[in-house]
VEXSEFI-717369 format. One record per residue (C-alpha): x, y, z. Coordinates in steps of 0.1 Angstrom, whole numbers, padded with zeros to 4 digits, always signed. Example, Ala and Ser with C-alpha at 12.3 -4.5 7.8 and 13.67 -1.06 7.14 Angstrom:
// VEXSEFI-717369
+0123-0045+0078+0137-0011+0071
END
This chain:
// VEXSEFI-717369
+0000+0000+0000+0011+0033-0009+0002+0067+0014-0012+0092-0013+0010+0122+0006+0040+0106-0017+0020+0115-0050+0040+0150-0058+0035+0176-0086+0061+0166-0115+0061+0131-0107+0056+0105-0140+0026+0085-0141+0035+0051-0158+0009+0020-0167+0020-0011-0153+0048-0019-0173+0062+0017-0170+0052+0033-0204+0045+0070-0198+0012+0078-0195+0016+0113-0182+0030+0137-0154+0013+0149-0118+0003+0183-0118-0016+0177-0087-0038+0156-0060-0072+0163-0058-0090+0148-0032-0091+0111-0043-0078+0118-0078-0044+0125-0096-0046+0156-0122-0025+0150-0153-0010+0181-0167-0018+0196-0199+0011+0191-0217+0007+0154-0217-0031+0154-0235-0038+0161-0275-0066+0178-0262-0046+0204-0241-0068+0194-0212-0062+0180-0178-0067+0148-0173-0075+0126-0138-0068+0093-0126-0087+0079-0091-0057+0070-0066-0076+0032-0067-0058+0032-0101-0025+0037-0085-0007+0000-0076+0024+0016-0063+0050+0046-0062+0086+0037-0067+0119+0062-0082+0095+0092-0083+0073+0072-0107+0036+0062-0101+0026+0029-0114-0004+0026-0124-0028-0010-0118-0025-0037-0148-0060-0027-0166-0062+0006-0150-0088+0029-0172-0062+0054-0189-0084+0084-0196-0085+0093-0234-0071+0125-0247-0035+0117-0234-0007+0115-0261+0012+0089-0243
END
């Protein structure tokens, strides 16, 4: 288990093989915002912490068949 605290604004958000799927901007309650720069939409982008399987090397790994939202150009 992970404590969201450890989430931090310019961290990577990978899936669960570590591909880039995009970079923290913020927490939001229960949530991780993805920046803008990281979306063909120029538009942020969230991710529900349940997503989030663990946080290792200042990289978020996301869940194996965690929803990646669409929009993102990673």
């Amino acid at each position: 288990m992970f404590e969201k605290i450890r989430i931090k604004e310019h961290m990577e958000v990978t899936n669960f093989e570590g591909q880039h799927v995009g970079t923290v901007d913020d927490v939001e309650d229960d949530r991780i915002k993805l920046t803008r720069t990281d979306s063909d939409d120029n538009m942020h982008h969230y991710m529900p912490m349940d997503s989030v399987d663990r946080i290792d090397d200042n990289r978020v790994y996301l869940k194996q068949g965690a929803t990646i939202p669409t929009g993102l150009t990673a």
